[in-house]
C-alpha positions as CSV (number, residue, x, y, z in Angstrom):
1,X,-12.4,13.7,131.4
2,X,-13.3,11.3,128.5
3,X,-12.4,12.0,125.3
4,X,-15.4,11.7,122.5
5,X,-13.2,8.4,121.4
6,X,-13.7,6.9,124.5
7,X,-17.4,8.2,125.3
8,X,-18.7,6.4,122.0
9,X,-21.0,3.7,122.5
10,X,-19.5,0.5,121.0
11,X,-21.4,-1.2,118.3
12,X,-22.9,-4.4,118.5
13,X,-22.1,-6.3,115.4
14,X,-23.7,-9.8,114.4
15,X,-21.1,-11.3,112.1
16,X,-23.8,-12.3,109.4
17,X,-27.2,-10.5,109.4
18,X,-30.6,-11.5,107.6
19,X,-31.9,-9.0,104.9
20,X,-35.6,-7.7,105.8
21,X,-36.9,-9.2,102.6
22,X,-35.2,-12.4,103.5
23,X,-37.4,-12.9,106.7
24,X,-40.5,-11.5,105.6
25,X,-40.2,-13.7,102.2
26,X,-39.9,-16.8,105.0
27,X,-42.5,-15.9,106.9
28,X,-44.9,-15.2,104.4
29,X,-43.7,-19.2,102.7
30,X,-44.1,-20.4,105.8
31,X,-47.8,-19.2,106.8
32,X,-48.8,-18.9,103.2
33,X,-47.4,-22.7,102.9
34,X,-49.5,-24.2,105.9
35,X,-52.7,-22.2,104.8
36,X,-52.7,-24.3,101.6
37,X,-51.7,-27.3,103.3
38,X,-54.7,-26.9,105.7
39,X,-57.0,-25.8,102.6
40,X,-55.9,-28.6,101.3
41,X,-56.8,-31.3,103.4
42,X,-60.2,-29.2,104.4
43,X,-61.0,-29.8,100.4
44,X,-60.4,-33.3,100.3
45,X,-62.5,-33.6,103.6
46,X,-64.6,-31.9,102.5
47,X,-64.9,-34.1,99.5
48,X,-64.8,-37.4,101.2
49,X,-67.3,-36.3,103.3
50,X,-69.5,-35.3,100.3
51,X,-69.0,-38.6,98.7
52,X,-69.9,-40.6,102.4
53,X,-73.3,-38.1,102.6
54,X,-74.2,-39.5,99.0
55,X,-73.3,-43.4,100.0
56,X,-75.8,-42.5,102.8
57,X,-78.4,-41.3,100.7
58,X,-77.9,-44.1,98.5
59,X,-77.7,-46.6,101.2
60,X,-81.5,-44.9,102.3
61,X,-82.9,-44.7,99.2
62,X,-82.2,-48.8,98.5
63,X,-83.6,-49.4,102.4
64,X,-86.7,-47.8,101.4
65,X,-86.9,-49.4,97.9
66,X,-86.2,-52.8,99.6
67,X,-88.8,-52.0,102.5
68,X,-91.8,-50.9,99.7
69,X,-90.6,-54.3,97.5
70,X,-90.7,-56.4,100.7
71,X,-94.7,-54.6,101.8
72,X,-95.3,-55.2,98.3
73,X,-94.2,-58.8,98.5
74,X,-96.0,-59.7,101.3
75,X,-99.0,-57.8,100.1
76,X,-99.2,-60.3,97.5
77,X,-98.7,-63.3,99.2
78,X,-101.5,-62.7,101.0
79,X,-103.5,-61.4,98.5
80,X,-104.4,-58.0,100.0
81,X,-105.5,-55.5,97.2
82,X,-104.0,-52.2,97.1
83,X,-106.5,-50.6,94.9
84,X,-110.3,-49.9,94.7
85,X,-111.2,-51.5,91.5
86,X,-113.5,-54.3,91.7
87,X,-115.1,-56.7,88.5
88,X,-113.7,-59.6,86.6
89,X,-110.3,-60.1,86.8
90,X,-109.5,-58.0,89.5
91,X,-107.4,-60.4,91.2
92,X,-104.7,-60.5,88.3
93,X,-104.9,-57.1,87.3
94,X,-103.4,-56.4,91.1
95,X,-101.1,-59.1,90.4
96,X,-100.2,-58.0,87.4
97,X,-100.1,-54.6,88.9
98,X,-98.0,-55.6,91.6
99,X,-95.1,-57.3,89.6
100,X,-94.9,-54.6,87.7
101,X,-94.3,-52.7,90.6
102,X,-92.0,-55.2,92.6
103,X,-89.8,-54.9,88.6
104,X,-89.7,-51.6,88.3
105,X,-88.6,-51.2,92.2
106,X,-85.6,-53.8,91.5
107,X,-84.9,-51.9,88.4
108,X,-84.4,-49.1,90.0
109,X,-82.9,-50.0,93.0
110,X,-79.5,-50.7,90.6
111,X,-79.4,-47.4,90.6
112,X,-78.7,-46.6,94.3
113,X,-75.8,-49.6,94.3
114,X,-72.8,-48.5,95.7
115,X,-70.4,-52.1,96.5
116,X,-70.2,-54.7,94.8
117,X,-71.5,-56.7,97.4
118,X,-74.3,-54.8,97.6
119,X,-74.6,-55.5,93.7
120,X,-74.7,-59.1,94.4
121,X,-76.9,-58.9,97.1
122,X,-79.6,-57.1,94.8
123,X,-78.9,-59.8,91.8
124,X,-79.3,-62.5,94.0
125,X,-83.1,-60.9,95.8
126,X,-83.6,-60.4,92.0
127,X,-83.4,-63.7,90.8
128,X,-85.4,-65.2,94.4
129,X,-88.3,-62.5,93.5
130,X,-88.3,-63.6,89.9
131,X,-88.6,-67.2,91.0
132,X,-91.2,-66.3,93.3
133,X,-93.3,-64.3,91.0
134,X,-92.7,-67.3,87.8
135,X,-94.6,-69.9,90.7
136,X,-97.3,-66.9,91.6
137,X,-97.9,-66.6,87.6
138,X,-97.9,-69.9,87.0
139,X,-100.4,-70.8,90.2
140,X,-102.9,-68.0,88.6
141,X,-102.7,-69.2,84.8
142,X,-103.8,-72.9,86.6
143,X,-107.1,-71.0,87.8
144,X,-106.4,-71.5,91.5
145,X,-107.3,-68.3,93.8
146,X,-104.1,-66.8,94.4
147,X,-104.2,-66.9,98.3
148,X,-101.9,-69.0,100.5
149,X,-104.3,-71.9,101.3
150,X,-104.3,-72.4,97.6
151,X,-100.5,-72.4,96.8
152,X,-98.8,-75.7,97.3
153,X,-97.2,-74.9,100.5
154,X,-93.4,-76.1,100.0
155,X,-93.4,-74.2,96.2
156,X,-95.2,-70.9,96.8
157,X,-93.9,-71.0,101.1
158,X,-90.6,-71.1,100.1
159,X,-90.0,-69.0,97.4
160,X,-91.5,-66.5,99.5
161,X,-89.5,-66.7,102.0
162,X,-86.7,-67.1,99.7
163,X,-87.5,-63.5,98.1
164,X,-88.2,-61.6,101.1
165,X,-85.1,-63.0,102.8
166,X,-82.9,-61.6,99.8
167,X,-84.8,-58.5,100.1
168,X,-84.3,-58.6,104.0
169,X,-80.3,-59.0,103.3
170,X,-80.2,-56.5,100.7
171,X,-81.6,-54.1,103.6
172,X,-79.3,-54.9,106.3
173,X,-76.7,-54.6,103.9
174,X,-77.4,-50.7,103.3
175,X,-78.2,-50.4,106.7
176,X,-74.6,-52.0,107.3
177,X,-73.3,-49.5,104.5
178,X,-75.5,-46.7,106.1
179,X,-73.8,-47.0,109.7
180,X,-70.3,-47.2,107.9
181,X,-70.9,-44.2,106.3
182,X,-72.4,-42.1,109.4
183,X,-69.5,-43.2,111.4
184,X,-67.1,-42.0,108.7
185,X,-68.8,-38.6,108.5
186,X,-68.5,-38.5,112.1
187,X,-65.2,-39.2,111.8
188,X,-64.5,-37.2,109.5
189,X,-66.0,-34.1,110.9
190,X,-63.9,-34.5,114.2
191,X,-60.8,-34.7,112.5
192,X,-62.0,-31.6,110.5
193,X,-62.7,-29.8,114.0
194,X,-59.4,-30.8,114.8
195,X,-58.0,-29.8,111.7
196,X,-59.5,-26.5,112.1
197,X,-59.2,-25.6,115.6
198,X,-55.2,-26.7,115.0
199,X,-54.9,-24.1,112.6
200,X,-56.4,-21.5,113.7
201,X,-54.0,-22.1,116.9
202,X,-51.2,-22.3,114.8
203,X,-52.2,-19.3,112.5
204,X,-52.7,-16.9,115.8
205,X,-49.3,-18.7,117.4
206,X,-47.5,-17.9,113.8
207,X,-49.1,-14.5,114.3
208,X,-48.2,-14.1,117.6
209,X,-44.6,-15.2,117.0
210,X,-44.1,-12.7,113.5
211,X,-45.5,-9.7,115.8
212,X,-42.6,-10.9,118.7
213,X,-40.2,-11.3,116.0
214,X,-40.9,-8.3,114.6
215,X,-40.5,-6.4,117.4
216,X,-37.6,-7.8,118.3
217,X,-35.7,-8.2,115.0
218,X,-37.2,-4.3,113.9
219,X,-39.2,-2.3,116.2
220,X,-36.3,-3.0,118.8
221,X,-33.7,-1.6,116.4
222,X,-35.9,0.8,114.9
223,X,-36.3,2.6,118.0
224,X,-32.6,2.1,119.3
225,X,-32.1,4.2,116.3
226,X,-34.7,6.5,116.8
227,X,-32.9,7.1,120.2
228,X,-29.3,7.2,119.4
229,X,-30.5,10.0,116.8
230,X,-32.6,11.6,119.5
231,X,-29.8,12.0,121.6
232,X,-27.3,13.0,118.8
233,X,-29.6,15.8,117.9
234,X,-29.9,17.1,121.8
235,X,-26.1,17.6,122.0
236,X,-24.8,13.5,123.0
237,X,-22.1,13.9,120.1
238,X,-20.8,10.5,122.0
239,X,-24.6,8.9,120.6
240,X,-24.6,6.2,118.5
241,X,-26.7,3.7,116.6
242,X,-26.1,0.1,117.7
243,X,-25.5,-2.4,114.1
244,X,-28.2,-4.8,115.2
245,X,-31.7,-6.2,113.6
246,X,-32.0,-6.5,109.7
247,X,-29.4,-5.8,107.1
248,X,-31.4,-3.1,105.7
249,X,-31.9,-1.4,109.5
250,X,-27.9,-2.4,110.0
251,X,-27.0,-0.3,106.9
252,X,-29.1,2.4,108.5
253,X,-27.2,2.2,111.2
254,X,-24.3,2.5,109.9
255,X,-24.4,5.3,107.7
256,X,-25.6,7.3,110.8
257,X,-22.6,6.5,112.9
258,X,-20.0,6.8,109.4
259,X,-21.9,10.3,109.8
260,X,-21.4,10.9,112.9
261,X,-17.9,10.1,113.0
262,X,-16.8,12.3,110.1
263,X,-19.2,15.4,112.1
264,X,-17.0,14.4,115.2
265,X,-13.5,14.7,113.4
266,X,-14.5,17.7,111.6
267,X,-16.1,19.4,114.8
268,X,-12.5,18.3,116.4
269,X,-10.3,19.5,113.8
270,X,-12.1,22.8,113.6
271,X,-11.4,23.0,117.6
272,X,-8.1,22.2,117.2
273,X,-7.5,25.3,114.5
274,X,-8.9,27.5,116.3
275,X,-7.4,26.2,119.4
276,X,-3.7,26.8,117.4
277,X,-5.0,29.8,115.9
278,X,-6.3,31.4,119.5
279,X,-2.9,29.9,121.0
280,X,-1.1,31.8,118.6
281,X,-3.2,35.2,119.2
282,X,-3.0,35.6,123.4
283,X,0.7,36.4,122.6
284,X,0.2,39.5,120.4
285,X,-3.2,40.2,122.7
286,X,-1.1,40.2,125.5
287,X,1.7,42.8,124.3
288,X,-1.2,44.9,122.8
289,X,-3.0,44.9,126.4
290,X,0.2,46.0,128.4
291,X,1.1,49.0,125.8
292,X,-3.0,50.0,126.1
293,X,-2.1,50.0,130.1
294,X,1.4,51.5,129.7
295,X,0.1,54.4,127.4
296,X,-2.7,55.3,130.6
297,X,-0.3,55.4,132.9
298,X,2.5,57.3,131.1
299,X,2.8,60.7,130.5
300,X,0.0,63.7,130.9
301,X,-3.4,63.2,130.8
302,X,-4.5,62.7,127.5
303,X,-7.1,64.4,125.3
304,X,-10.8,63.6,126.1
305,X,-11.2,62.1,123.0
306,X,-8.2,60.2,123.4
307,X,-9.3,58.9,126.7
308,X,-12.1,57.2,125.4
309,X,-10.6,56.0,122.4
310,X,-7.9,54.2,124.7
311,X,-10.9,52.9,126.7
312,X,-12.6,51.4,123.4
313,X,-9.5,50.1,122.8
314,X,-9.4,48.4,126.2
315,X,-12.5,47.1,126.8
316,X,-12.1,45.5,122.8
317,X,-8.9,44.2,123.7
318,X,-10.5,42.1,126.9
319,X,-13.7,41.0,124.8
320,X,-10.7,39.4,122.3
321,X,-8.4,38.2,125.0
322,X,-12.2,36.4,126.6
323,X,-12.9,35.3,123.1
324,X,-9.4,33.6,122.5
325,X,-9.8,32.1,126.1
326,X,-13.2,30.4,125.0
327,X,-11.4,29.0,122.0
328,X,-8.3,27.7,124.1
329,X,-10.3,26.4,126.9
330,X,-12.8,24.7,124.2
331,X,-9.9,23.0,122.4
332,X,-8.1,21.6,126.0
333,X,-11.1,20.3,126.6
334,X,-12.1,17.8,123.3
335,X,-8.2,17.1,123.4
336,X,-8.7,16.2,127.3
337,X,-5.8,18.5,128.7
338,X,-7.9,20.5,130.6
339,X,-6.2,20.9,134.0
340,X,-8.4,20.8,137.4
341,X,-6.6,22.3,140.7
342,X,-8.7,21.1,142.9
343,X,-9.4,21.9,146.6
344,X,-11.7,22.6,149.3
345,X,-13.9,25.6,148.8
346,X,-16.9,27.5,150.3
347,X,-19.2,28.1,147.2
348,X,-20.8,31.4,148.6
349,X,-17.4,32.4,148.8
350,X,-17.3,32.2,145.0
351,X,-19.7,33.3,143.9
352,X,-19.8,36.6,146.2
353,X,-16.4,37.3,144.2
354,X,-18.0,37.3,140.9
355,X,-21.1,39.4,141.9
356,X,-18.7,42.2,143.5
357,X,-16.8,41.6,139.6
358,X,-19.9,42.3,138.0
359,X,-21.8,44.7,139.8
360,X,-20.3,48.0,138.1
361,X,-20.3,46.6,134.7
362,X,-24.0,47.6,134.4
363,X,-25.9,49.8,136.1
364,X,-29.1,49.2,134.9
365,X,-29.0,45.5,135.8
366,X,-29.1,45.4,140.0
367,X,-27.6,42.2,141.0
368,X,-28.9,40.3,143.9
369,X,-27.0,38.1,146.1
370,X,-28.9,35.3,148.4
371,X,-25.9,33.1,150.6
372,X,-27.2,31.0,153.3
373,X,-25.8,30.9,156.7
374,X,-23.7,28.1,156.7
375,X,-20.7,27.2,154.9
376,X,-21.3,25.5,151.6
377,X,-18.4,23.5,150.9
378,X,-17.4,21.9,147.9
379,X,-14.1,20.3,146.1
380,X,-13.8,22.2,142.9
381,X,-11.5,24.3,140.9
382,X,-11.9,28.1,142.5
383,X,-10.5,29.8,139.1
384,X,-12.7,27.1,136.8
385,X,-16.1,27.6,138.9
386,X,-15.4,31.4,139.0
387,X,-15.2,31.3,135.3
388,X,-18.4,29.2,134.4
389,X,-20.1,31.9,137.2
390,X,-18.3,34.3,135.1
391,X,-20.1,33.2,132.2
392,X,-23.5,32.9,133.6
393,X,-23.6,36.4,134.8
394,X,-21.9,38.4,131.8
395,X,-25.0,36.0,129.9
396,X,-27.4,37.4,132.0
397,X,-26.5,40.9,131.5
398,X,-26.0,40.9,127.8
399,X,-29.4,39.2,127.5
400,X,-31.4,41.9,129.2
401,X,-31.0,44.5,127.1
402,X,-33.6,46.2,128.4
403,X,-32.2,46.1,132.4
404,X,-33.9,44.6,134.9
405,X,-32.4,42.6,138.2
406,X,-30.7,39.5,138.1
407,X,-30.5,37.2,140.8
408,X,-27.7,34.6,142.4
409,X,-28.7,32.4,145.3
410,X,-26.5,29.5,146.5
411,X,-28.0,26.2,148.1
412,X,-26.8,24.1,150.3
413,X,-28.4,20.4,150.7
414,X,-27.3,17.1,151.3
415,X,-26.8,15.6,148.4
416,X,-24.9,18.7,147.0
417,X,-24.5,22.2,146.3
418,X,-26.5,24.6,143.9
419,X,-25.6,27.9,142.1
420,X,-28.4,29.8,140.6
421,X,-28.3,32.7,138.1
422,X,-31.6,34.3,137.2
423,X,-32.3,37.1,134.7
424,X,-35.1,38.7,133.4
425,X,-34.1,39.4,129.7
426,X,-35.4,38.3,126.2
427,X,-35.7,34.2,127.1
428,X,-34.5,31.2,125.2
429,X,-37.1,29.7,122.6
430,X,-38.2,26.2,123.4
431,X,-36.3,25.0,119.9
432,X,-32.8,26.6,121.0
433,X,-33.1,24.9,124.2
434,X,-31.7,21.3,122.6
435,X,-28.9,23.1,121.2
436,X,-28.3,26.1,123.7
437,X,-24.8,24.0,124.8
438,X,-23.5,23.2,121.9
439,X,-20.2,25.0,120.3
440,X,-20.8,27.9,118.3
441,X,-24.4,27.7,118.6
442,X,-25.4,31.4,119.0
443,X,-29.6,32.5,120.3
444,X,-31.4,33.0,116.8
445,X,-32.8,36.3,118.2
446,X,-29.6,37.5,119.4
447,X,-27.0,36.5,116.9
448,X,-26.4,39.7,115.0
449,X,-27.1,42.0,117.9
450,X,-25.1,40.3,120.5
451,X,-21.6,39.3,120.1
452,X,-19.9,36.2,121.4
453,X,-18.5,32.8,119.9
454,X,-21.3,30.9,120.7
455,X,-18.2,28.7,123.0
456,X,-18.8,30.3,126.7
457,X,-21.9,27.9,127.5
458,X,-20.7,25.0,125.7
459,X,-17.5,25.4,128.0
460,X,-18.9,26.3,130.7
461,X,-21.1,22.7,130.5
462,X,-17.8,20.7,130.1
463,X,-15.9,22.4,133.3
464,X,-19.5,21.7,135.5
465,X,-19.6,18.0,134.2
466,X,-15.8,18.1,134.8
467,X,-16.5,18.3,138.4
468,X,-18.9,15.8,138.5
469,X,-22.2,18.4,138.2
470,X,-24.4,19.3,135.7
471,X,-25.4,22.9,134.1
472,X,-28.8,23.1,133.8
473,X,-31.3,25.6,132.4
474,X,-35.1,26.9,132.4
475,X,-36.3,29.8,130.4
476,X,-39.9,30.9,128.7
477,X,-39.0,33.6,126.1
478,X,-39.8,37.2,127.2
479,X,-39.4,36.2,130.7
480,X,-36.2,35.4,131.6
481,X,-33.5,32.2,132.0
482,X,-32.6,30.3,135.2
483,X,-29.3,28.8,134.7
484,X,-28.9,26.1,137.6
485,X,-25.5,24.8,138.1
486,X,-25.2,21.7,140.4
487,X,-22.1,20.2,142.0
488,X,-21.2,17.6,144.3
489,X,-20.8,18.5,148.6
490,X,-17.5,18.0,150.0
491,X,-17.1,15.0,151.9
């Protein structure tokens, strides 16, 4: 057998590991860090784009200024009236109305400039349109009829053309400035799809890689600790917590296998005093078992009362010499000195012997016997497997208290061999079950009124798993326990 040195899961160290805080500070900078980066550059977007939407609505506004100064332009050129009024001087007043107009539309096309080329642009149709307006007043004031045939044709024609060519420039100049800007909102609004689509892929990526991370770097541990506990508190005294994941889950860790070290030594040293202490007792329960015997046998019968007193004596002098056997046989086994003979043995051979042992101890508790017809062979030690069958059925009788039949069948199959041992007495409760195989663990329900050590199971466990089997067990309280114990065939 292992010792519970050698059973002990080694830890697995890291030789530097990351505080919890420590990795949740860097992923919270990190994702925390690109969200403002990508705000950000989504703001100044954002703002660009706002400042390219007003270009544009500059750049329309002067279009449609330059358009209504051009119409108004060639309205008077031709001396088309745009109003209804008819008398004397109706011809000037529309000229007079239409300069002002053409004026006022200059004026206020300054205030949709946005280059300074586009400035220029507007000086240079302003100064042409003043020229040509300067000839048109001048041509009126000499009493001619402002019409073309009346103009002299290489003043008035080329002014003209002069002012509604500047005019025509300073359109297709915020139609050039228009485009520019459209093409930079389009721009711009890709790159911000981009911009966007990239971080939301990089957000759920970051996501995606914090919940991986954190599985890995604590759920993982978290539950490997969860499990090493698990199986410490089910009896696995060999369970512990492997030092991995965060410092803080490391620490945990730790102090859970510093605890369950200093448990393990104490549980051992205990074992080993009252392995000394049990070892020193057989000697003085052996003498005191032979004079019990001797004082029987010699001499006349004794007094009634005396007879039973001697027979107290005797059956209390085998309960202690049992007890201080459990204790013994516990202590040999944590110190790993406990000595298999084995050999080849027929298991319904077994456990016939310890049926016929325990038959007249009760009366009230008939024991039946099921053996199959063939040999059930198995490689064991006879006076070990007699005692764990031993165990099983001075169990079943003690917890029965009110009778009732208890039944032993043996199993043969091919992957092994099978002893069961089934009573019908007060049951195990489902919370006793975990711990039914520790030592010293003694049935709540039956710890006052039923004496024992609390060592015969927990022994009886080690010598089946000595052999290579298991002891297991199935019980519903007020209906009984089925104690199964399982052991390799012979080959």
């Amino acid at each position: 057998m292992k010792s519970a040195a050698t059973r002990r899961q080694p830890e697995l160290r890291r030789p530097r590991q990351v505080s919890l805080s420590t990795l949740l500070g860097a992923a919270t900078f990190v994702l925390t860090g690109t969200a403002v980066a990508v705000a950000a550059a989504l703001t100044v977007a954002s703002t660009a784009m706002q400042e390219a939407t007003v270009i544009l609505g500059d750049a329309v506004e002067s279009v449609r200024l330059a358009e209504r100064l051009q119409v108004d332009l060639f309205l008077d050129a031709h001396q088309i009236r745009r109003d209804t009024r008819v008398g004397s001087g109706g011809a000037i007043s529309t000229f007079a109305e239409r300069e002002h107009a053409l004026r006022n539309g200059l004026a206020e096309a300054h205030r949709y400039v946005s280059s300074p080329e586009e400035s220029s642009m507007l000086e240079d149709a302003e100064r042409r349109v003043d020229a040509y307006l300067t000839r048109r007043r001048s041509a009126d004031a000499g009493g001619a009829v402002a019409s073309p045939a009346t103009l002299a044709p290489a003043v008035d024609e080329l002014a003209f053309e002069d002012a509604f060519g500047a005019l025509d420039r300073l359109v297709e100049i915020n139609l050039d400035q228009a485009r520019a800007s459209q093409a930079f909102v389009a721009r711009l609004d890709r790159r911000a799809t981009t911009t966007g689509v990239a971080a939301a892929t990089f957000f759920i990526a970051g996501a995606a890689l914090v919940l991986l991370s954190a599985r890995r770097l604590v759920y993982g541990p978290i539950v490997s600790i969860q499990e090493a506990i698990g199986r410490y508190g089910a009896g696995d005294r060999a369970a512990r917590a492997p030092v991995v994941g965060p410092r803080e889950l490391g620490d945990i860790a730790r102090a859970f296998n510093g605890t369950a070290e200093s448990l393990e030594r104490q549980r051992e040293a205990q074992l080993a005093f009252l392995g000394g202490v049990a070892h020193d007792l057989r000697n003085p329960l052996s003498a005191l078992k032979m004079s019990v015997s001797f004082l029987n046998l010699d001499g006349p019968p004794p007094d009634p009362r005396v007879h039973r007193t001697m027979a107290l004596v005797g059956r209390q002098v085998d309960r202690l010499e049992r007890m201080v056997g459990d204790l013994l046989d516990a202590s040999q086994i944590e110190a790993c000195k406990l000595d298999l003979r084995v050999e080849e043995r027929d298991l319904r051979e077994l456990a016939q012997e310890a049926v016929e042992l325990y038959r007249p101890v009760s009366p009230e508790h008939p024991i039946e016997l099921s053996l199959p017809e063939a040999p059930v062979l198995v490689r064991c030690d006879a006076t070990r497997i007699e005692q764990v069958l031993n165990n099983l059925l001075s169990n079943a009788l003690k917890y029965s208290p009110a009778g009732g039949q208890v039944d032993v069948a043996v199993h043969g199959r091919k992957d092994g061999a099978e002893v069961t041992v089934r009573d019908r007495g007060v049951g195990i409760h489902p919370t006793d079950l975990g711990h039914l195989f520790e030592p010293f663990r003694r049935l709540k329900a039956s710890a006052g009124a039923i004496p024992g050590t609390g060592l015969g199971l927990a022994v009886a466990k080690r010598i089946v798993e000595a052999h290579g089997g298991r002891l297991r067990v199935e019980s519903e309280p007020g209906a009984g326990s089925v104690f199964r114990v399982e052991l390799p065939r012979a080959s």
